[in-house]
C-alpha positions in Angstrom: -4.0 -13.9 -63.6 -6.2 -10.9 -64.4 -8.5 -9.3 -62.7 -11.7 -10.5 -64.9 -10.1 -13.9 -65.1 -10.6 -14.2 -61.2 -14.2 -13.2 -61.2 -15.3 -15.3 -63.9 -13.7 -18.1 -61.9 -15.6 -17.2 -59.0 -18.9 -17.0 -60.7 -17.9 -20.7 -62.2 -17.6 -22.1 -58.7 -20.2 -20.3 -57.5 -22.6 -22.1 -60.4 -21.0 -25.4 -59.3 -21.2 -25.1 -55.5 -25.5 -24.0 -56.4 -25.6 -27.3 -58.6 -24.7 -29.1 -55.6 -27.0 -27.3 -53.3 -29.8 -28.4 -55.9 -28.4 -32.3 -56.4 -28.2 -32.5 -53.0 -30.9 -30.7 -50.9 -33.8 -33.6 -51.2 -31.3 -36.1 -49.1 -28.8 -34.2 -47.5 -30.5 -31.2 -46.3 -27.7 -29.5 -44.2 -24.9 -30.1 -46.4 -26.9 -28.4 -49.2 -26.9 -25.7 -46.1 -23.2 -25.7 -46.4 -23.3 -25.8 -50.1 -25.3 -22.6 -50.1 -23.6 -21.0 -47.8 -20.1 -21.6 -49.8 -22.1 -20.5 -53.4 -23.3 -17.2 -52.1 -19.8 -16.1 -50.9 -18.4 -17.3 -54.3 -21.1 -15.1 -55.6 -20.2 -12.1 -53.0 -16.2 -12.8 -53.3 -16.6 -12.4 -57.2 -19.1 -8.5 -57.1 -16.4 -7.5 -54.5 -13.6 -9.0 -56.8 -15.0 -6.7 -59.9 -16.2 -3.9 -58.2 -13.0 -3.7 -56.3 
């Protein structure tokens, strides 16, 4: 895999996990806590993963 490929996947989970944290914070409230938590290490894993 290359090196951009990785990052751009990263970024994509990171856009799914904050969808979740927005379908999900009005009844779940915590696990949109958890959801939130995951998207901004996605989002932190994948500037490490290019600036790296």
């Amino acid at each position: 895999m290359s090196k951009e490929l990785v990052g751009i996947l990263l970024l994509a989970l990171a856009g799914f996990l904050a969808g979740g944290v927005y379908s999900t914070y009005k009844t779940a409230k915590i696990i949109a806590g958890f959801l939130l938590i995951a998207a901004l290490l996605a989002v932190g894993g994948a500037v490490l993963w290019f600036v790296g």
